[in-house]
Biotite code that builds the C-alpha atoms (Angstrom):
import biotite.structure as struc

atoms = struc.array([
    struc.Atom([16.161, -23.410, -18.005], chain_id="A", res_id=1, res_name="UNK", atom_name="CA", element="C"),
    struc.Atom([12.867, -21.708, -17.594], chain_id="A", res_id=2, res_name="UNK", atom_name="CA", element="C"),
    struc.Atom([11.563, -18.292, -16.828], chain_id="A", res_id=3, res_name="UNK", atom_name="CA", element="C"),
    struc.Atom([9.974, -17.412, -14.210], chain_id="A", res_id=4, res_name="UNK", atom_name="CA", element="C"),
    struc.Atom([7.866, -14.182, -13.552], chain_id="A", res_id=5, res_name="UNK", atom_name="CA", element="C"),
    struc.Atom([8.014, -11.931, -10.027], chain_id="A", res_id=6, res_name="UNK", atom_name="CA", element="C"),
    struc.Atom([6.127, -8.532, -9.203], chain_id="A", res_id=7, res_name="UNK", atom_name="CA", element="C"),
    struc.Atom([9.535, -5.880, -9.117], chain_id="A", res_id=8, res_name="UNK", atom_name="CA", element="C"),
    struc.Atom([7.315, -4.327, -6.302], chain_id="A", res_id=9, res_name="UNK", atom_name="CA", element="C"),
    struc.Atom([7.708, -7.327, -4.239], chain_id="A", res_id=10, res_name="UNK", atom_name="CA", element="C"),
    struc.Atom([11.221, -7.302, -3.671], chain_id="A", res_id=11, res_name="UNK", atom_name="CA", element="C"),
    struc.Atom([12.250, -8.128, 0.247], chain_id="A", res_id=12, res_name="UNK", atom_name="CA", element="C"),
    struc.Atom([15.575, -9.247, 1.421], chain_id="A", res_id=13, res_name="UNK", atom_name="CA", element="C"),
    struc.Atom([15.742, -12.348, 3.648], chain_id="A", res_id=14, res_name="UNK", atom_name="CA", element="C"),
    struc.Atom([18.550, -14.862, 4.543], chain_id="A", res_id=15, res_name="UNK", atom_name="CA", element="C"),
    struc.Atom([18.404, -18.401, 3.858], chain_id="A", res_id=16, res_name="UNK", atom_name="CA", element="C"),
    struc.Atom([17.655, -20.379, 6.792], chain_id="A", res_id=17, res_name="UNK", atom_name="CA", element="C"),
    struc.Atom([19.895, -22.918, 6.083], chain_id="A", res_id=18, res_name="UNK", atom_name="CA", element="C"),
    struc.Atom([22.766, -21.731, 4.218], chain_id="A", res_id=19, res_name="UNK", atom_name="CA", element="C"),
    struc.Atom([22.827, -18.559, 5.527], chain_id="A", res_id=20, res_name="UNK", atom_name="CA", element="C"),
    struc.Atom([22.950, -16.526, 2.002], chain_id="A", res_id=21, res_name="UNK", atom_name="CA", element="C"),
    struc.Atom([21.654, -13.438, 1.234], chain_id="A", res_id=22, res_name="UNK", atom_name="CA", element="C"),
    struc.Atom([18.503, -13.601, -0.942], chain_id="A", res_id=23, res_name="UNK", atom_name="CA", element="C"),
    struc.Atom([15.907, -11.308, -1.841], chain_id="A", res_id=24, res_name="UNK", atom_name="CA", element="C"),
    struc.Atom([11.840, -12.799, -1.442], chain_id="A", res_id=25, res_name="UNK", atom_name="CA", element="C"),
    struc.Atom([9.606, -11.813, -4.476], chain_id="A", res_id=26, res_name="UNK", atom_name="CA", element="C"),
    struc.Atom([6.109, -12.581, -5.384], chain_id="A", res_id=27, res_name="UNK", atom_name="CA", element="C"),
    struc.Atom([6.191, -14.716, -8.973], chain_id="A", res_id=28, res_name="UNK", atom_name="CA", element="C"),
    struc.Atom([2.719, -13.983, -10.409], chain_id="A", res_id=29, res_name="UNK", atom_name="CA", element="C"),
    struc.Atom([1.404, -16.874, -9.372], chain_id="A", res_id=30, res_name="UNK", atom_name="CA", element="C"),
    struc.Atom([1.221, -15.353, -6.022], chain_id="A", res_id=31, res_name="UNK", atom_name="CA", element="C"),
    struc.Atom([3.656, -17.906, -4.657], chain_id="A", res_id=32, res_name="UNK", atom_name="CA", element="C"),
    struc.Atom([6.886, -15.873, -2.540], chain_id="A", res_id=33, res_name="UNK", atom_name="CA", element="C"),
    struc.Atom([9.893, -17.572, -3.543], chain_id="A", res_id=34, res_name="UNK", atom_name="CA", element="C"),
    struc.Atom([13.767, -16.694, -2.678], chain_id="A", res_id=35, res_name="UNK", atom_name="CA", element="C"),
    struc.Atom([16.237, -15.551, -5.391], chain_id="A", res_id=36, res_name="UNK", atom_name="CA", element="C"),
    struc.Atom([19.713, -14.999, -5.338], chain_id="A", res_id=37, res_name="UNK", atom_name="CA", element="C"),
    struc.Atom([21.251, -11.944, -4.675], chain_id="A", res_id=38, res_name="UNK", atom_name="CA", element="C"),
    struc.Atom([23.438, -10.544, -7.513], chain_id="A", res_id=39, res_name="UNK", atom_name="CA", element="C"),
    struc.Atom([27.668, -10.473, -5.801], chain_id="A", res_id=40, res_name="UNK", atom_name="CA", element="C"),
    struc.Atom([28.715, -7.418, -7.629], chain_id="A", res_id=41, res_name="UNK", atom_name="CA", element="C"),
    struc.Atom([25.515, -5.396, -6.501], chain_id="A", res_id=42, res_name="UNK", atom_name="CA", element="C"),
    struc.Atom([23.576, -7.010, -3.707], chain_id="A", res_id=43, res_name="UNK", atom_name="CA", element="C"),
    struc.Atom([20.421, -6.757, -5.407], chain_id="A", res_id=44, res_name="UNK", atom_name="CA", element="C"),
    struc.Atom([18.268, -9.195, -6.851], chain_id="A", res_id=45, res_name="UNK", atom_name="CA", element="C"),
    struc.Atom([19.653, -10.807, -9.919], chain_id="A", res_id=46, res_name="UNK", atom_name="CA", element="C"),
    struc.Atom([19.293, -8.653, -13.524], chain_id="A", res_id=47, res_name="UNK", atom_name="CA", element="C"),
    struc.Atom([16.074, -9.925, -15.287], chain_id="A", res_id=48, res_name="UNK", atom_name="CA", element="C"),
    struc.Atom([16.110, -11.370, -18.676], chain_id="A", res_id=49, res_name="UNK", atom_name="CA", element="C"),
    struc.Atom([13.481, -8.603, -19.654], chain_id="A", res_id=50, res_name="UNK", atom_name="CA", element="C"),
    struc.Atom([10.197, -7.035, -18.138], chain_id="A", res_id=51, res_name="UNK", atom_name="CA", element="C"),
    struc.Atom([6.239, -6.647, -19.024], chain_id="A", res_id=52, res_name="UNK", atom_name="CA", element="C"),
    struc.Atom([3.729, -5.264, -17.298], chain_id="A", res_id=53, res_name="UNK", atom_name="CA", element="C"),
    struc.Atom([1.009, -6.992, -15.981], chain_id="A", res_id=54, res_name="UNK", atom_name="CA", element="C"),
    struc.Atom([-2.256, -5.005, -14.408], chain_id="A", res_id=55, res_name="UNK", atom_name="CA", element="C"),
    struc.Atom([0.055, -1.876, -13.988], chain_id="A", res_id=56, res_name="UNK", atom_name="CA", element="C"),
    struc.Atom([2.885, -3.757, -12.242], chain_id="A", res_id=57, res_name="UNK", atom_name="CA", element="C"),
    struc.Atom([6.186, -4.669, -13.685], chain_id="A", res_id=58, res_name="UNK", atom_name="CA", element="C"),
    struc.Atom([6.622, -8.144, -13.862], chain_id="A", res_id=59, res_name="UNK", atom_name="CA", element="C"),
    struc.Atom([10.769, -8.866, -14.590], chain_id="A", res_id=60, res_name="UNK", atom_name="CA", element="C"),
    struc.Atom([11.082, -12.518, -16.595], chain_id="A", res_id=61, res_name="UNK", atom_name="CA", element="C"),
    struc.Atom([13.895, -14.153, -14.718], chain_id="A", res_id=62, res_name="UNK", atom_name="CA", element="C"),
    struc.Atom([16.100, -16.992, -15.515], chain_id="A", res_id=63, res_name="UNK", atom_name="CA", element="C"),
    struc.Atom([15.085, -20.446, -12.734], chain_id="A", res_id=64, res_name="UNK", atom_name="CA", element="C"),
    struc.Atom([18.456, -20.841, -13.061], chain_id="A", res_id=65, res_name="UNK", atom_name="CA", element="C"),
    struc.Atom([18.787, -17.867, -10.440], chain_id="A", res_id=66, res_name="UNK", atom_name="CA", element="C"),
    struc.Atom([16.533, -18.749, -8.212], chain_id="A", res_id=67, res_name="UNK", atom_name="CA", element="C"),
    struc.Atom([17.761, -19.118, -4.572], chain_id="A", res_id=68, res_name="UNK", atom_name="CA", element="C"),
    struc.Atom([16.154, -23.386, -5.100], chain_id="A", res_id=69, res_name="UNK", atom_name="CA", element="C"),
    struc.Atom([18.536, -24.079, -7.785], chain_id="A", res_id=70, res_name="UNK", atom_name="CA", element="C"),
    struc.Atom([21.863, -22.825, -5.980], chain_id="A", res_id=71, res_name="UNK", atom_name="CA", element="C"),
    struc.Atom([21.617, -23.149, -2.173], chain_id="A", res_id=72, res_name="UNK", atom_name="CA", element="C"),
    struc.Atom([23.287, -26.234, -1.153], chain_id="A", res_id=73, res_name="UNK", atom_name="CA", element="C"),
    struc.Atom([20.789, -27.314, 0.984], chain_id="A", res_id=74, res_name="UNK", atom_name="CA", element="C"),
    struc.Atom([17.668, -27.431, -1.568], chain_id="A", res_id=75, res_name="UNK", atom_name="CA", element="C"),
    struc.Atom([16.944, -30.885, -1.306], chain_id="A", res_id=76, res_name="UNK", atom_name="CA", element="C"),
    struc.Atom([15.755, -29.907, 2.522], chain_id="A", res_id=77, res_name="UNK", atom_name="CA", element="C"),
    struc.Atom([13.111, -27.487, 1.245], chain_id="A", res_id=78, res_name="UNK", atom_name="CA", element="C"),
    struc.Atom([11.580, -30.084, -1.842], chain_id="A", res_id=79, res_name="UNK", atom_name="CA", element="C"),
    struc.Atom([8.123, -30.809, -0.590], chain_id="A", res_id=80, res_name="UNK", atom_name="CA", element="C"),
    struc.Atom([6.473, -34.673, -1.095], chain_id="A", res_id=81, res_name="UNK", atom_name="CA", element="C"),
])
């Protein structure tokens, strides 16, 4: 699965509009917002693989396989084209 790459200062919780889970938003570097999971045990954002830094900011590396697209039962609403 790949990684992808969010600003840790970005971190917002949300709700998915369709399912109704809890997820947390977070800027990926490419500036795009997109939804991850929120961790059960914790109700944070799921643990990253590892972090960097990236013009000051720490950057976590997170499995895709936690992202919010990849889970939520209603993903194939939210595919685009």
């Amino acid at each position: 699965m790949p990684l992808l790459r969010a600003f840790d200062d970005s971190k917002g919780r949300g709700v998915c509009r369709t399912c109704g889970a809890p997820i947390w938003w977070m800027q990926l570097v490419s500036g795009k917002l997109h939804p991850f999971n929120e961790a059960k045990d914790s109700g944070t954002p799921v643990p990253a693989a590892a972090d960097e830094r990236r013009d000051g900011r720490r950057v976590l590396v997170i499995d895709a396989a936690n992202s919010h697209f990849a889970t939520c039962k209603d993903a194939k609403d939210w595919k685009k084209g």
